[in-house]
C-alpha positions as CSV (number, residue, x, y, z in Angstrom):
1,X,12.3,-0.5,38.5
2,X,9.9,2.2,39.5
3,X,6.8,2.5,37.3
4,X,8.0,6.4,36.1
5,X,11.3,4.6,35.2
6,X,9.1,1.9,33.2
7,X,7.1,4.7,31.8
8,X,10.5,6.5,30.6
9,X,11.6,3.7,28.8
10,X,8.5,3.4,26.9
11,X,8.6,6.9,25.9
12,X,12.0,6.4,24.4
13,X,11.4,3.3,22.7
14,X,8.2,5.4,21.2
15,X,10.5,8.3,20.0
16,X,13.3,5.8,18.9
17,X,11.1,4.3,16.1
18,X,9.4,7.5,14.9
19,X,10.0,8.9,11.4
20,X,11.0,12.5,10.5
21,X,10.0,12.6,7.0
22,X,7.3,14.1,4.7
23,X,7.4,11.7,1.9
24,X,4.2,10.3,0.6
25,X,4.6,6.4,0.2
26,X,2.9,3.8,-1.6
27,X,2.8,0.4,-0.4
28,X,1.3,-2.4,-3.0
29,X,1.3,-6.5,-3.4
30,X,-0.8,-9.4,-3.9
31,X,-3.0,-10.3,-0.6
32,X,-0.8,-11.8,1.8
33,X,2.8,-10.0,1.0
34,X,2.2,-7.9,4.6
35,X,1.2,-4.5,3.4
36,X,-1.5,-3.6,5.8
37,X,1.0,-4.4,8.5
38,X,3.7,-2.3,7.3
39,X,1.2,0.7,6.6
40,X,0.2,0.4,10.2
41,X,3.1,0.4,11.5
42,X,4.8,3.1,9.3
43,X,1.9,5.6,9.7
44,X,2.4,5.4,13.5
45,X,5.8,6.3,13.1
46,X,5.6,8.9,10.6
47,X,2.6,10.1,12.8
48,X,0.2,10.0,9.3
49,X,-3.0,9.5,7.9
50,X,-2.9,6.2,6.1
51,X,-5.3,5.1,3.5
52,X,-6.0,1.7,1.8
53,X,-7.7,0.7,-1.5
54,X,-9.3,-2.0,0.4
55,X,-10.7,1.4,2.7
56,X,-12.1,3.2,-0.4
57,X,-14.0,-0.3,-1.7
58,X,-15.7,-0.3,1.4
59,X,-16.7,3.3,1.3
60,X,-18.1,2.7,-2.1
61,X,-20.2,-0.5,-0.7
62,X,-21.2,2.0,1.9
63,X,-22.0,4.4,-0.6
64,X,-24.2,2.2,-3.1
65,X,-25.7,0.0,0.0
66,X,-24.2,-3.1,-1.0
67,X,-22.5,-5.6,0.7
68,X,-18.8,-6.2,-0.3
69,X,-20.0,-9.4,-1.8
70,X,-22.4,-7.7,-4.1
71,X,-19.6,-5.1,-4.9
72,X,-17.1,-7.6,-5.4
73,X,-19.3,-9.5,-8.2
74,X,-20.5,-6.0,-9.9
75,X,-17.0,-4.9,-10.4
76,X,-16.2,-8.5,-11.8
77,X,-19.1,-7.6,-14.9
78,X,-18.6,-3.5,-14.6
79,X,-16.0,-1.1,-14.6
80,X,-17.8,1.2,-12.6
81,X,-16.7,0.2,-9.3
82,X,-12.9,-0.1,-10.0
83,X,-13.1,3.2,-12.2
84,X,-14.5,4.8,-8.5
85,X,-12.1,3.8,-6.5
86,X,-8.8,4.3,-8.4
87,X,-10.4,7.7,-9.3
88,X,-10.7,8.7,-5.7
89,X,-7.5,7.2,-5.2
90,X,-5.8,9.1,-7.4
91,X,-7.6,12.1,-6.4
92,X,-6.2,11.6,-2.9
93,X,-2.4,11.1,-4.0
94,X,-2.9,14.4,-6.0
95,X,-4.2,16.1,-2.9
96,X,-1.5,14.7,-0.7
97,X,1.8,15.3,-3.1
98,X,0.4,18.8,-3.3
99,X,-0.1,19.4,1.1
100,X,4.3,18.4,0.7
101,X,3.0,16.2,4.1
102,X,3.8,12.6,5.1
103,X,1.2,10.2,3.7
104,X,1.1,6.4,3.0
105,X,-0.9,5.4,0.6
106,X,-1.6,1.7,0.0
107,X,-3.2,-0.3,-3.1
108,X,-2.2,-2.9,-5.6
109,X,-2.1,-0.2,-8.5
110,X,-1.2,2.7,-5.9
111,X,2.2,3.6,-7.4
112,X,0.7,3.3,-10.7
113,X,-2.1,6.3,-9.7
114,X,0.0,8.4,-7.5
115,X,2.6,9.2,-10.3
116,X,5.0,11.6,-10.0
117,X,3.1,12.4,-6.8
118,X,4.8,9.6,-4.9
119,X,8.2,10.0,-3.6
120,X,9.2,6.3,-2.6
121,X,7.2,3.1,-4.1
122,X,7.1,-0.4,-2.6
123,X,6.5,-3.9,-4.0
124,X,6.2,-6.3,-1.6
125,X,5.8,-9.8,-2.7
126,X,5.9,-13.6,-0.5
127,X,6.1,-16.6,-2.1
128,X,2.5,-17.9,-2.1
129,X,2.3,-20.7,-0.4
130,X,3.7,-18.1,2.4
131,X,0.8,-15.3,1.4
132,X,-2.0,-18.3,1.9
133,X,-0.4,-19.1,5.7
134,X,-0.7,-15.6,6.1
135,X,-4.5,-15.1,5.2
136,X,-5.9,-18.5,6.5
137,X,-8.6,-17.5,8.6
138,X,-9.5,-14.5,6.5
139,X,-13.2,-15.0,5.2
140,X,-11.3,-15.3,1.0
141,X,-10.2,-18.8,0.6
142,X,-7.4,-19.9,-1.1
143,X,-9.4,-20.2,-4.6
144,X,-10.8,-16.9,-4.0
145,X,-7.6,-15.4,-3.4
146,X,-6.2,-17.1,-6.7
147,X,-9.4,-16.0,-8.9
148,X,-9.3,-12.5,-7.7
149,X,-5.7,-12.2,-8.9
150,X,-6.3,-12.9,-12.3
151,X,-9.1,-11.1,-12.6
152,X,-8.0,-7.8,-11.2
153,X,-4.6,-8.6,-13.6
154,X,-7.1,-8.3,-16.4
155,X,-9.0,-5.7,-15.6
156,X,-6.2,-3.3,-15.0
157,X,-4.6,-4.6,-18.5
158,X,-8.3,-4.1,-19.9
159,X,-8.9,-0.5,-18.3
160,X,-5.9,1.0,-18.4
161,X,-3.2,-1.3,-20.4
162,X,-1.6,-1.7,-16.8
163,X,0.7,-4.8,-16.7
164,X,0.5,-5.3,-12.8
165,X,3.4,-7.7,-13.2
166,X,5.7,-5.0,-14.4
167,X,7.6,-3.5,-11.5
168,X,10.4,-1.8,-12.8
169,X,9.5,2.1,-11.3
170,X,9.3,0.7,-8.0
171,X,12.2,1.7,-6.0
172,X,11.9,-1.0,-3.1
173,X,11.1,-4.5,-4.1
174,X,11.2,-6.8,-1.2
175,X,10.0,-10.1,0.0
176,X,7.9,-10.2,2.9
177,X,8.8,-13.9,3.9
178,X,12.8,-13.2,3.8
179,X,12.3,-11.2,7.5
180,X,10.4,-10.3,10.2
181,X,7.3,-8.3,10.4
182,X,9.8,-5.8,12.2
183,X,12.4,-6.6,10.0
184,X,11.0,-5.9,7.1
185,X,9.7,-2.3,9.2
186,X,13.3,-1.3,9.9
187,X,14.6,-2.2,6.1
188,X,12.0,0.3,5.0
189,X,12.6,3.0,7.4
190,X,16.6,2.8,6.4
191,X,15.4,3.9,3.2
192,X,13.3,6.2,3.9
193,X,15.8,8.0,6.8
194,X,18.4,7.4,4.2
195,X,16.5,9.6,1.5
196,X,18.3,12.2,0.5
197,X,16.3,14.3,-2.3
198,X,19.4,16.7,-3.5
199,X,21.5,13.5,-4.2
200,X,18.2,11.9,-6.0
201,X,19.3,11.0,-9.6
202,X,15.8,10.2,-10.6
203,X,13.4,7.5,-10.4
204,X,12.2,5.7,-13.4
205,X,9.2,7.4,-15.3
206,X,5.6,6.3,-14.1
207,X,3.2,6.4,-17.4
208,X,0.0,8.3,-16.5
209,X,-3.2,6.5,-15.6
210,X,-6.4,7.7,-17.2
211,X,-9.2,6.8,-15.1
């Protein structure tokens, strides 16, 4: 094989998996459930911006010259920090539902903020013991992890009477640990290739989030 036919191949295995679509997407789970890699990969394909709470928290450190570890413990007394970044999240699904452009969007409340700005919303979940394989290595320990769970649970319930374990409007549910990392890829892209929006019957009402 020559190295043009080589380089032929890779072009066509690089148009096979992109995605004609302009659909903005959220993505959301608990750490571990595989979102970042699925954003990744799916903004490739869509050829889209992609942004991540996890982005916009370190913007804000950034911002107010903290470290992440300072941030993290002020938004565990204040509501400042998380009222910033859902804010400017929810600023940016408003901007991007209005441009009618592909966009994935990616946080644990992100369907929540986007509203009827998002036209598909993911869950993904893994059983945990799978989630903590997943971010061994990562500087949050397994407590960490645990702790930060609960108390983001009860600061969305606190903030904006959010029950994060309510996941009826999302229209994909899937676990993570059932497939591959491209596996789980290609179930996603079925569904968004499959979308048809004249044959949409409706998705289930999002209530609104004031920030």
């Amino acid at each position: 094989m020559t190295n043009n036919d080589t380089s032929q191949l890779i072009a066509s295995d690089v148009a096979d998996e992109q995605i004609e679509c302009n659909l903005l997407i959220t993505v959301s789970g608990p750490p571990g459930c595989g979102a970042t890699t699925l954003c990744e990969r799916l903004a490739e394909a869509m050829d889209c911006p992609y942004v991540s709470g996890g982005d916009i928290f370190r913007e804000l450190a950034d911002e107010g010259d903290l470290s992440l570890n300072q941030q993290t413990a002020e938004a565990d007394t204040s509501d400042s920090i998380d009222r910033a970044l859902d804010n400017r999240l929810q600023s940016i699904a408003e901007k991007w539902g209005q441009a009618d452009k592909a966009f994935i969007l990616e946080s644990r409340l992100a369907g929540w903020l986007a509203g009827e700005h998002a036209d598909l919303r993911l869950w993904l979940d893994a059983p945990e013991d799978v989630r903590l394989e997943r971010i061994e290595g990562r500087v949050e320990t397994e407590a960490e992890m645990r702790v930060r769970e609960v108390s983001e649970a009860g600061r969305y319930q606190a903030y904006y009477n959010i029950d994060v374990d309510d996941r009826e409007f999302y229209d994909l549910h899937l676990n993570t640990a059932r497939w591959s990392k491209d596996g789980v890829f290609q179930l996603v892209r079925a569904a968004i290739e499959s979308y048809d929006p004249d044959a949409d019957e409706g998705a289930f009402e999002t209530p609104p989030v004031e920030i």
